[in-house]
N, C-alpha and C positions, 0 to 999 in steps of 0.2 A: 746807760750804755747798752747799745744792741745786740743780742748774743751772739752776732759775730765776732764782738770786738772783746768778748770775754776772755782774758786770759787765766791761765790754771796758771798754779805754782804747785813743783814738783822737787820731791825730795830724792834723790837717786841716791841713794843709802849702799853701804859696804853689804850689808847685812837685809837688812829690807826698805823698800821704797814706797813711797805714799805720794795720793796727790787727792790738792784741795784746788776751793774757789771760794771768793771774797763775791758772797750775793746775801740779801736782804742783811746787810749791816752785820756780819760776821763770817771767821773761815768755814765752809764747813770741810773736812774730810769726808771723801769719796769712798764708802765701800766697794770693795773688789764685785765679781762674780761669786767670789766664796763663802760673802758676807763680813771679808775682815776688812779693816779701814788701814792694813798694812800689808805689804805684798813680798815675798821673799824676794832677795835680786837673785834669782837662779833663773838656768837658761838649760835645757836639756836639748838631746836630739837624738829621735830614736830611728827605725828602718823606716817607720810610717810617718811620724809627726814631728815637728817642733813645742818643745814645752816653754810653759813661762810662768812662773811665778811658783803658786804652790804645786800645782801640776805637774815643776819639776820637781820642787822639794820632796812630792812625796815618793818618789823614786830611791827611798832609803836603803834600799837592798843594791846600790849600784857603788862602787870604791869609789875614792878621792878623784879626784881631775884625770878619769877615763879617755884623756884626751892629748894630745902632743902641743909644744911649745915649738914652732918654727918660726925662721928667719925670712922674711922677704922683701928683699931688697935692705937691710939692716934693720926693718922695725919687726916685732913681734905678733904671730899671730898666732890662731889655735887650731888645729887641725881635729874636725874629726867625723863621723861616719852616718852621713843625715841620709835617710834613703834608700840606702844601697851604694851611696856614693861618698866618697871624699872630698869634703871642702872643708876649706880655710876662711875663718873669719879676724876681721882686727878686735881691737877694745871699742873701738866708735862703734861698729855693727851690734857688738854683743849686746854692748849697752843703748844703742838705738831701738834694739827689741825689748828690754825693760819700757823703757819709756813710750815704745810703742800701746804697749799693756797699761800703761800711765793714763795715754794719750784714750784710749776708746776707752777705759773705766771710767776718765768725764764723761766723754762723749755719753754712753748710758745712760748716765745719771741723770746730764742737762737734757738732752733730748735733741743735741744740732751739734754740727759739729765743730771742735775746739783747733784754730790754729795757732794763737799766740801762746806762749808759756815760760815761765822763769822756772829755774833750775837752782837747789840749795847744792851747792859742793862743799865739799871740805875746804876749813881756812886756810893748810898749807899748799892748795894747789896753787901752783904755778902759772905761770901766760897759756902753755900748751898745753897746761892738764885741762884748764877753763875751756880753751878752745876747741880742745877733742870732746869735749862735753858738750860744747856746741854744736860742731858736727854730728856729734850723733843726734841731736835732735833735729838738724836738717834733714837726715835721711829717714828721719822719721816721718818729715813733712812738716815740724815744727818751724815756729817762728820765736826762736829764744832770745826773749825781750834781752835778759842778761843773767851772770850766774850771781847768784848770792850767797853769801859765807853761810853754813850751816846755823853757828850759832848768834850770826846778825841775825838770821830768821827767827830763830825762836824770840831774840830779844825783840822784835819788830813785834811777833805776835803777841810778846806779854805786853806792852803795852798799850798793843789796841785798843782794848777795852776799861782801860786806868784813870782814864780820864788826868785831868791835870791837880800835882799834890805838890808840883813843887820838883825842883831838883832831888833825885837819891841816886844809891849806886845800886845796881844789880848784879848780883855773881851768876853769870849763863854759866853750866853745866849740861853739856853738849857728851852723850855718852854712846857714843855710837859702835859699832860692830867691826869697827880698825882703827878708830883714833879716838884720844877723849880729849875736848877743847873746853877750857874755861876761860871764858874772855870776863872783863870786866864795861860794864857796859855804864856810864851816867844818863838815866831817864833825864829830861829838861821839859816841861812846858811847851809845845809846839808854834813856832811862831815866823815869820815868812822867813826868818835869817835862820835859825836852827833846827834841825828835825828834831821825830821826836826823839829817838835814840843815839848817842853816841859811840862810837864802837871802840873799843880798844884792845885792838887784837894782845893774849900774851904767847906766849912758846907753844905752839901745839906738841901734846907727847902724844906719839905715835906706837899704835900695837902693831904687833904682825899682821900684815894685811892678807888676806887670803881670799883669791879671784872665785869667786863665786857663779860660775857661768855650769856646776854641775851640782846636781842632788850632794848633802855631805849625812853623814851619819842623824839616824835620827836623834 
């Protein structure tokens, strides 16, 4: 595969986001700039800068969502004070700038740069929550192959390396930082008619989600 045509897979997490690549026969995970191989989803904006990841986080001495919740045209955006000036961004933009941050921590790493990429979302998303997840990767410049359930991903990954045992079940335990999803997953033998993993979405229970777009207590 030419490193053009390399695509990243990306986790855009409640809580924090990561992103890997599928090169010399395994994932590897992409350390940040910071050194860590996970990235807060925070988004700051101060008079001078825009922050992103831990940069914002570490802005601990600043209150909860320093920031307004406005109407435009009936959808929701967030107002707040980058500059010297007032603007309003949606949820596609916020989260186009995680993934932005996504997006150049491959590029670093590989050494060219990355346009294809999949996107882990959560399994209760919707047609439009997928979509908006999409769009934000457009405006990133992405080229989102497609989104994939969080905890398909993990069950994809556990059995990359398993090699074939035979049919078993797998309990995924998906513990994330706004929902916790346990699917049950049946491994199979890989063969032109079935993958390797089968998915069996069950009830996702869901936490109180909480928008991450500013510093929150350390």
């Amino acid at each position: 595969m030419a490193p053009k045509d390399v695509a990243i897979g990306i986790d855009l997490g409640t809580t924090y986001s990561c992103v890997g690549v599928f090169q010399h026969g395994k994932v590897e995970i992409i350390v940040n700039d910071q050194g860590n191989r996970t990235t807060p989803s925070y988004v700051a904006f101060t008079d001078t800068e825009r922050l992103i990841g831990d940069a914002a986080k570490n802005q601990s001495d600043m209150k909860h969502w320093p920031f307004q919740v406005v109407s435009d045209c009936g959808k929701p955006k967030v107002k707040v004070e980058y500059k010297g000036e007032e603007k309003t961004f949606s949820p596609e933009e916020i989260s186009s700038m995680i993934l932005l941050k996504m997006k150049e921590t491959a590029e670093a790493y590989l050494g060219h740069p990355v346009r294809n990429a999949v996107i882990a979302v959560p399994a209760y998303f919707n047609d439009s929550q997928r979509q908006a997840t999409k769009d934000a990767g457009v405006i990133t410049g992405l080229n989102v192959l497609r989104n994939v359930n969080e905890p398909t991903a993990a069950a994809i990954a556990y059995g990359l390396d398993k090699g074939s045992r035979g049919e078993y079940n797998v309990l995924i335990f998906d513990l994330g930082g706004g929902t916790i999803q346990t699917p049950l997953t049946v491994k199979t033998p890989p063969t032109a008619q079935t993958p390797l993993v089968q998915y069996r979405p069950p009830p996702t229970i869901k936490t109180p989600p909480t928008l991450q777009t500013t510093p929150s207590d350390p």
